[in-house]
C-alpha distance (Angstrom), angle and dihedral (degrees) to the residues before:
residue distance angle dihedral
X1 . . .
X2 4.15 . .
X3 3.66 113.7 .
X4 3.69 108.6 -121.5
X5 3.94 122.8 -138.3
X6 3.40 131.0 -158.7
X7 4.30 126.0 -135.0
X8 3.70 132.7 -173.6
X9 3.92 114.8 -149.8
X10 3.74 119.7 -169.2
X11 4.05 104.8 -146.5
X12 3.74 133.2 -160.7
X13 3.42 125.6 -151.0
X14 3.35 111.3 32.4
X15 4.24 119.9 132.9
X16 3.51 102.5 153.1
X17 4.39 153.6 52.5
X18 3.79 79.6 -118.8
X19 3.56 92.0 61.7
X20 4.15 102.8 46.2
X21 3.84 82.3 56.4
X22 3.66 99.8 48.4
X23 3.66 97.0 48.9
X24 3.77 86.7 39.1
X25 4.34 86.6 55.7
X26 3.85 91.4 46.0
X27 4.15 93.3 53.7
X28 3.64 92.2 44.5
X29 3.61 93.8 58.1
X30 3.46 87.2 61.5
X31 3.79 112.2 96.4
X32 4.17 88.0 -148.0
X33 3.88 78.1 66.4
X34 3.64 135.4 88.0
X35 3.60 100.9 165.7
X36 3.17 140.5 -19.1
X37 4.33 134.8 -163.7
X38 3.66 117.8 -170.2
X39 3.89 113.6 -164.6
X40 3.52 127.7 -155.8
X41 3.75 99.5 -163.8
X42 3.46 102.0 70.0
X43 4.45 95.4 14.6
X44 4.10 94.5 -114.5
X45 3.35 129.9 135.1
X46 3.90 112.9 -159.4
X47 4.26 119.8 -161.1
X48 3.62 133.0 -161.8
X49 3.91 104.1 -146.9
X50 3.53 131.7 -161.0
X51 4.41 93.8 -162.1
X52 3.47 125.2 45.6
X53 3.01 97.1 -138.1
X54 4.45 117.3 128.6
X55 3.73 118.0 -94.9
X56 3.97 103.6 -114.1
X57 4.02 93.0 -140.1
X58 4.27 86.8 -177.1
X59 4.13 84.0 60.4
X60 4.06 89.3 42.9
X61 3.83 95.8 48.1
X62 4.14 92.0 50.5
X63 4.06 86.7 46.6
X64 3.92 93.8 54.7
X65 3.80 99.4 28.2
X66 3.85 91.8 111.5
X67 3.69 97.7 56.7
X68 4.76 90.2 45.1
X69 3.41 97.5 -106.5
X70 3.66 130.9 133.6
X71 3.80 136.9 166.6
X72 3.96 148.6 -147.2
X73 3.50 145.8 168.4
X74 3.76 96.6 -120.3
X75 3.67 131.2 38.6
X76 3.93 122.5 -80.2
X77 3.56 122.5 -131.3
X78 3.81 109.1 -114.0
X79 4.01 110.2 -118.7
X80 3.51 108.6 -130.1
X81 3.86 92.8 -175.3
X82 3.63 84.2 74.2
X83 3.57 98.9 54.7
X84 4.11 90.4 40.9
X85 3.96 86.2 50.2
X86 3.97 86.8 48.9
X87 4.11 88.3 48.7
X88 3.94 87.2 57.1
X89 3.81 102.1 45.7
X90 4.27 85.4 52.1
X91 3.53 91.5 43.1
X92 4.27 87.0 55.9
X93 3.96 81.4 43.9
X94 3.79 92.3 52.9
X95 3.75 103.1 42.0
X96 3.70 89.4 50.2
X97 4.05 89.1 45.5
X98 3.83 87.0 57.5
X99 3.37 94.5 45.5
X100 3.67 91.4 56.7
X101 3.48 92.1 49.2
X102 3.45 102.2 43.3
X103 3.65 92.6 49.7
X104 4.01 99.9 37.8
X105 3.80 87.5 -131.8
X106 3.91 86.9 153.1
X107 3.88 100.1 21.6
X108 3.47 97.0 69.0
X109 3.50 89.8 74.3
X110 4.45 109.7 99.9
X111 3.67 132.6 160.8
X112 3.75 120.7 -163.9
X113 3.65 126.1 -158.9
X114 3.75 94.2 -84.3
X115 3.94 88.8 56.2
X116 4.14 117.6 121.9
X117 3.69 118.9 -119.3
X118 3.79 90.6 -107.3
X119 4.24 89.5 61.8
X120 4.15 83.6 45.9
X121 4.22 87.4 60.6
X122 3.73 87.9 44.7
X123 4.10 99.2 52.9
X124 4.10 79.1 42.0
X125 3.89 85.9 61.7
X126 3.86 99.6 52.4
X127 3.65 88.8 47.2
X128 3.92 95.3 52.6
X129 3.98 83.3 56.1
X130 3.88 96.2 43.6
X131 3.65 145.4 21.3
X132 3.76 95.3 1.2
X133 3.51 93.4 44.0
X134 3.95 79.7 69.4
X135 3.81 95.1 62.9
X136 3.58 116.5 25.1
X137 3.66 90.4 27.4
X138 3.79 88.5 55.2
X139 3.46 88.8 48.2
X140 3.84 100.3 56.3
X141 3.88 85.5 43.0
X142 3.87 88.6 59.6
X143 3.99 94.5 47.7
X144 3.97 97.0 44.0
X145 3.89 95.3 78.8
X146 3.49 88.5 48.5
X147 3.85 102.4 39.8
X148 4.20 83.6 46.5
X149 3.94 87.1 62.4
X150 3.86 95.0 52.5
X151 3.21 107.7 33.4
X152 4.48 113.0 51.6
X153 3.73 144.3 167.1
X154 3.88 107.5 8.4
X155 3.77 93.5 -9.9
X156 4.08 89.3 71.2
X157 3.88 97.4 96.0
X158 3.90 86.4 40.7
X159 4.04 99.9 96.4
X160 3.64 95.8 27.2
X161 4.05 89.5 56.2
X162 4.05 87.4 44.0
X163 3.75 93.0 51.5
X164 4.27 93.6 49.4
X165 3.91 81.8 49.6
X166 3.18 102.8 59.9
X167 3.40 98.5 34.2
X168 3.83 81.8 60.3
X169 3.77 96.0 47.4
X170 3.73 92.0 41.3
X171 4.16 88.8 58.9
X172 3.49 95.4 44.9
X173 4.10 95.1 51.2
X174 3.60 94.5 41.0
X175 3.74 100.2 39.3
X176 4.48 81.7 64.7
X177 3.27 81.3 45.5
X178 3.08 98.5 64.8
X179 3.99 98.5 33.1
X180 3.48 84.5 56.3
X181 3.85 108.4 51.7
X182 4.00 93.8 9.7
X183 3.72 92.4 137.9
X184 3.90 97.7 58.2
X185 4.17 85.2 61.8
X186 4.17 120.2 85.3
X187 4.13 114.5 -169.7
X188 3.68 101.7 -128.3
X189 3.86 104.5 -161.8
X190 3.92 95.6 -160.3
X191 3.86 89.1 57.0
X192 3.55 90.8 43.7
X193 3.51 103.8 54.2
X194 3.67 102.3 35.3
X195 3.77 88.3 50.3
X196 3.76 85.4 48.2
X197 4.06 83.3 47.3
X198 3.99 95.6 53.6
X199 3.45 98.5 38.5
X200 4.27 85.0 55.0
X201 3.61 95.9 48.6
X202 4.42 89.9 53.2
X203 3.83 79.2 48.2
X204 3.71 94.2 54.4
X205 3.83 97.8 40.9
X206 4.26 83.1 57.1
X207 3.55 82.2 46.5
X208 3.80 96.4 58.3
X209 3.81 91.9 35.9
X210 3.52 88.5 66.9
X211 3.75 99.9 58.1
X212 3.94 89.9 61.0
X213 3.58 95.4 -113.0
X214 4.20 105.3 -179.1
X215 3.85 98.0 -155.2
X216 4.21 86.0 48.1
X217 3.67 86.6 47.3
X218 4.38 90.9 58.0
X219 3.39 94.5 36.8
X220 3.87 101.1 37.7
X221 3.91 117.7 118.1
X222 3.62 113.2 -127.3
X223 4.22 136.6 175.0
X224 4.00 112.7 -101.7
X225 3.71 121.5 -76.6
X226 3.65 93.8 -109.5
X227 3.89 85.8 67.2
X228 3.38 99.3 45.9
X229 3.63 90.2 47.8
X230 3.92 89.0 57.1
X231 3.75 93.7 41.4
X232 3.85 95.4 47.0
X233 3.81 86.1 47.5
X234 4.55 102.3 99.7
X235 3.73 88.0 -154.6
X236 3.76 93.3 55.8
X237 3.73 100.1 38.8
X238 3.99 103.0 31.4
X239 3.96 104.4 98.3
X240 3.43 101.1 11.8
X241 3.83 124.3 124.1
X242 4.12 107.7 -120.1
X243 3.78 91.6 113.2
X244 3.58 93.6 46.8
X245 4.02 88.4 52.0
X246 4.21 87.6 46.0
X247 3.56 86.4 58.5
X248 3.86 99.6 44.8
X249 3.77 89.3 49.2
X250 4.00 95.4 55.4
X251 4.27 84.6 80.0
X252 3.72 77.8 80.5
X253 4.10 102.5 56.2
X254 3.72 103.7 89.6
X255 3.66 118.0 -138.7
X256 3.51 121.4 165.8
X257 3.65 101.2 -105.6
X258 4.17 85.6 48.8
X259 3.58 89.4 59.1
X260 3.36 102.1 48.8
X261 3.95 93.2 50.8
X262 3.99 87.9 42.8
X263 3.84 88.7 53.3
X264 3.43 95.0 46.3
X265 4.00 85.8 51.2
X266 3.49 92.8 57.4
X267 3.42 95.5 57.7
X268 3.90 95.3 54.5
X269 3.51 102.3 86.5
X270 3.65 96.0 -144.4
X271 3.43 139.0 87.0
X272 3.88 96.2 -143.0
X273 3.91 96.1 42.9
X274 4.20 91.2 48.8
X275 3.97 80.3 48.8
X276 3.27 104.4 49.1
X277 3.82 90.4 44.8
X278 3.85 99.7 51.7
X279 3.58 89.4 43.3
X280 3.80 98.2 60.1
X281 3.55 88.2 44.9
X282 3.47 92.1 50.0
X283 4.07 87.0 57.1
X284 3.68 91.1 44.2
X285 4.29 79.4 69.4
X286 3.37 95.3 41.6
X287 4.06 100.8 81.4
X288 3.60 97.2 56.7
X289 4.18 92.1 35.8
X290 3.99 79.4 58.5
X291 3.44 94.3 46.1
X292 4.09 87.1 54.4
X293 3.63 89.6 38.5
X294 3.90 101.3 57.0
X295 3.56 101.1 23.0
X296 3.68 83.5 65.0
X297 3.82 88.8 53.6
X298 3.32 91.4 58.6
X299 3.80 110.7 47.4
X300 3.91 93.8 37.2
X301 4.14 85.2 59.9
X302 3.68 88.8 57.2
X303 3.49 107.8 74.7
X304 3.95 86.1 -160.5
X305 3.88 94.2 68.6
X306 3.68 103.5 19.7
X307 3.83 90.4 96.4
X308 3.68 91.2 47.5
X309 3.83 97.0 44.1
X310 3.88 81.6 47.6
X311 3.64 102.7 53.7
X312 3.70 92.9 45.5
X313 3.56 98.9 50.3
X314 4.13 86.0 50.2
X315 3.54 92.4 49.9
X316 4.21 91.6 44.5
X317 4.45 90.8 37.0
X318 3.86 75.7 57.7
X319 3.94 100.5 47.9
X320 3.22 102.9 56.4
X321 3.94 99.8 34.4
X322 3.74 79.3 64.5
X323 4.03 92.6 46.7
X324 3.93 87.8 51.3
X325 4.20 95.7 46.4
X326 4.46 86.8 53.3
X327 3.98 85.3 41.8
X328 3.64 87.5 54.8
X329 3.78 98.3 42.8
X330 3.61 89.8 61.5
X331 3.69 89.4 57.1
X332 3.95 92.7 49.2
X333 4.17 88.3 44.8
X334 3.64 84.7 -122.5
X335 4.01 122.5 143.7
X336 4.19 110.8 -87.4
X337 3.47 138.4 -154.2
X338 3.78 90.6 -100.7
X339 3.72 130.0 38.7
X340 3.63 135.8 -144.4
X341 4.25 125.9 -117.4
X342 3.67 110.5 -95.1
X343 4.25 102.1 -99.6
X344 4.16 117.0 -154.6
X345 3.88 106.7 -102.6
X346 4.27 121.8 -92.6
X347 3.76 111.0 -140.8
X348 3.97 111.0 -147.8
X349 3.95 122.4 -127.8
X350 3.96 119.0 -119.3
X351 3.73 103.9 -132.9
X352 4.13 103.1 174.1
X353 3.72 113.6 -46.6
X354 3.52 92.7 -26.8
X355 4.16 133.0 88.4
X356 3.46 104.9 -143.1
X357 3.76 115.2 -164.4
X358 4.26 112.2 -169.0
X359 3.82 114.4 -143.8
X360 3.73 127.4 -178.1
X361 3.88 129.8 -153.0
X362 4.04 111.5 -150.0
X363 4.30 112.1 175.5
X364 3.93 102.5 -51.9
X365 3.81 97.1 -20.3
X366 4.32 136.6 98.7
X367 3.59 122.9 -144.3
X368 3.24 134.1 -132.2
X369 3.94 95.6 36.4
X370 3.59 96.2 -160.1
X371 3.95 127.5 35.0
X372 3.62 141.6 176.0
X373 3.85 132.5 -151.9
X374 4.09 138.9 167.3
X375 3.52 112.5 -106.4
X376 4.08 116.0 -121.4
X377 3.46 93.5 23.4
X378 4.05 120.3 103.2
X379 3.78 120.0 -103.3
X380 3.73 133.0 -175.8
X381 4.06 128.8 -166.6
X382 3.48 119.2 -132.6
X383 3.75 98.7 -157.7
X384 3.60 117.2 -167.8
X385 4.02 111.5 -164.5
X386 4.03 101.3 -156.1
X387 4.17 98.3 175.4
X388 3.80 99.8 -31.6
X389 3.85 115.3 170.0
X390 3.61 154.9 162.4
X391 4.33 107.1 31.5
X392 4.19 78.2 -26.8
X393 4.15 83.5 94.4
X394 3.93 93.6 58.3
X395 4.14 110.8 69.3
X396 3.79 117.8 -164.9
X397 4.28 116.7 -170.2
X398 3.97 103.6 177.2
X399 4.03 94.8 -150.8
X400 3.65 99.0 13.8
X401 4.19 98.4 69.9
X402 3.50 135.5 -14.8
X403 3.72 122.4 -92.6
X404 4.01 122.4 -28.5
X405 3.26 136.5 -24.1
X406 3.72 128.7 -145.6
X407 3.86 115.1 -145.8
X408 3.90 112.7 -163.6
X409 3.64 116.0 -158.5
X410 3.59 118.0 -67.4
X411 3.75 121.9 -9.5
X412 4.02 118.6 40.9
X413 3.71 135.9 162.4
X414 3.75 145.0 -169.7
X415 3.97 151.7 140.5
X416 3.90 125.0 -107.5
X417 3.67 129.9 -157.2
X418 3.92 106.7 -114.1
X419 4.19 85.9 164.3
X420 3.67 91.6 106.7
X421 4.50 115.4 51.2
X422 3.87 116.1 -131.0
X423 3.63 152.3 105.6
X424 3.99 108.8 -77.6
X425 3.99 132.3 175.4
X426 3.63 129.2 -147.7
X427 3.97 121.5 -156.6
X428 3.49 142.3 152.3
X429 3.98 114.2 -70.0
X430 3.54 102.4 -95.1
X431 3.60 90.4 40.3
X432 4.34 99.8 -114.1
X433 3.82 94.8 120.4
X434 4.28 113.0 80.3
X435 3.62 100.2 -105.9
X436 3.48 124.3 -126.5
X437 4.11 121.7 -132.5
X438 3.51 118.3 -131.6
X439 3.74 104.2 -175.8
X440 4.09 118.5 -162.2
X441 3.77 113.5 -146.6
């Protein structure tokens, strides 16, 4: 019988269940090997050996230098220049974020339903570089690392290409979808934005995976070995279509830009005109999903920048994730993150039976900020849209009326519920604009 010897490897680059059972598939292939467990929590990998002979780590490192990892026989010191470098390059990415959303740069962009396909392309463009970048961009980020260890050499571009094509595809079928039977769908905002809610917080959790946290790593939640096994396995994943049903399945993260080309779908009638529109605004999000897509490629092949790249997308897969939950917690009238000043209260005018509270819409802004009505008694909103844009056209009131309400430019009007007393907020559908609070007494 062989005498079996046992060898601790130190390994760099791991952030993910994915990873432990790649590297663990690679080893085992090795005749040398008998087995072989690779362990995120602490970043060892521990082999069974049938020879005695030395690991040469210098042979191992060239051998897995395409899919970022390296490996040693003692423990490397972390770098914390890379993680301060990946702090600055989000905070650039965050200043100029708020800048774009402070000054609507990119939200003053609409379409309506009359809009050509050209204008459709256009709106697709601001949100590649702004709210949607948040979600689906996040979400790409996330599945790079992983996607870079499967899939190497020529094969790299492979999922990322699969993912933008059926995300494509997916647009174009549903958006004659909806044309075609848009008035047998209702948009529930509840489902919406806790949907919108749980898919953000999986998103963040990637996020944080990917800046190597240890306590994450004990305490993550991950699919059964027996999966991971399979997954991590080339031969079982290489060719398959997962990324090309990721990509199909974005059409259902709302951002605000989304919604506002989805609604305008519905409203088409047609199969071929709700096609035609979601699909140029589906390539409007393509060139900066492409930039994500194969810029990621790149750095996560160079084992130089791969830690970098990864740190800063954790860090930015976790920014925005957070940006989306407070944008959706406006839209449930829940507490947020980040509250609003205190505004002086506006007293509503009695004008028959009814309460009738006026509200004005000015860029990405409500007015008043603060309103009071009687509870039990009807109420109507005279809503006067003077140069509303971006997601700021689309009003969502959880408790006050059912699903969204368009506002077209200048004079609008409708009936709230006031049957039931509380404190209520009123934003813009995907939650961006500062709500208002209307509180019914």
């Amino acid at each position: 019988m062989s005498k079996t010897t046992e060898q601790v490897l130190y390994v760099e680059g791991m952030h993910c269940a994915a990873c432990e059972s790649i590297i663990e598939q690679r080893f085992k292939d090795k005749p040398w090997v008998k087995d072989a467990k690779a362990s995120l929590a602490d970043n060892k990998l521990n082999l069974q050996m049938s020879s005695s002979t030395a690991v040469n780590t210098s042979e191992l490192n060239k051998e897995f230098s395409d899919l970022g990892y390296s490996f040693s026989t003692s423990p490397q010191v972390s770098k914390s220049d890379v993680m301060t470098k990946a702090i600055l390059i989000v905070a650039l990415t965050a200043a100029l974020f708020y800048i774009n959303e402070k000054t609507g740069f990119l939200a003053k962009y609409t379409v309506t339903g009359t809009s050509g396909y050209i204008s459709y392309f256009v709106f697709g463009l601001a949100a590649g570089a702004s709210s949607c970048a948040a979600l689906v961009g996040g979400i790409l980020l996330s599945l790079s690392k992983t996607w870079g260890n499967i899939y190497s050499g020529g094969q790299r571009h492979l999922p990322f290409t699969l993912f933008n094509a059926g995300r494509l595809a997916s647009f174009a079928i549903m958006g004659g979808v909806l044309g075609l039977v848009g008035t047998l769908f209702t948009y529930n905002v509840t489902v919406t934005a806790v949907f919108t809610i749980i898919i953000s917080l999986l998103v963040a959790l990637m996020g944080l995976q990917m800046l190597d946290l240890k306590w994450l790593q004990r305490f993550r939640i991950k699919p059964p070995k027996f999966f991971t096994e399979y997954t991590g396995d080339q031969k079982n994943f290489k060719g398959k279509y997962m990324p090309l049903v990721i990509g199909a399945a974005t059409f259902f993260l709302p951002c605000g830009f989304t919604i506002v080309a989805q609604t305008n779908a519905l409203a088409t009638g047609s199969f071929v005109k709700g096609s035609l529109m979601l699909l140029s605004f589906a390539l409007g999000t393509l060139p900066m999903l492409a930039l994500v897509s194969f810029s990621s490629i790149k750095l996560f092949s160079n084992h130089k920048f791969s830690q970098l790249f990864s740190y800063t997308a954790g860090i930015l897969v976790f920014f925005f994730s957070m940006y989306t939950i407070n944008s959706q917690l406006n839209v449930l009238g829940a507490p947020r993150f980040t509250s609003g000043k205190t505004a002086n209260v506006e007293r509503v005018k009695q004008v028959g039976d009814y309460q009738i509270l006026e509200m004005y819409a000015q860029g990405f802004e409500y007015f008043p900020k603060y309103s009071e009505l009687e509870a039990g008694k009807p109420a109507k909103v005279k809503f006067y849209n003077e140069g509303a844009y971006g997601c700021a056209t689309s009003i969502v009131s959880r408790g006050l009326f059912k699903g969204a309400i368009h506002i077209d430019e200048g004079y609008n009007e409708f009936e709230i519920n006031t049957d039931i007393p509380g404190t209520y907020k009123l934003t813009c559908s995907m939650g961006m604009v500062p709500p208002v609070t209307i509180v019914i007494k």
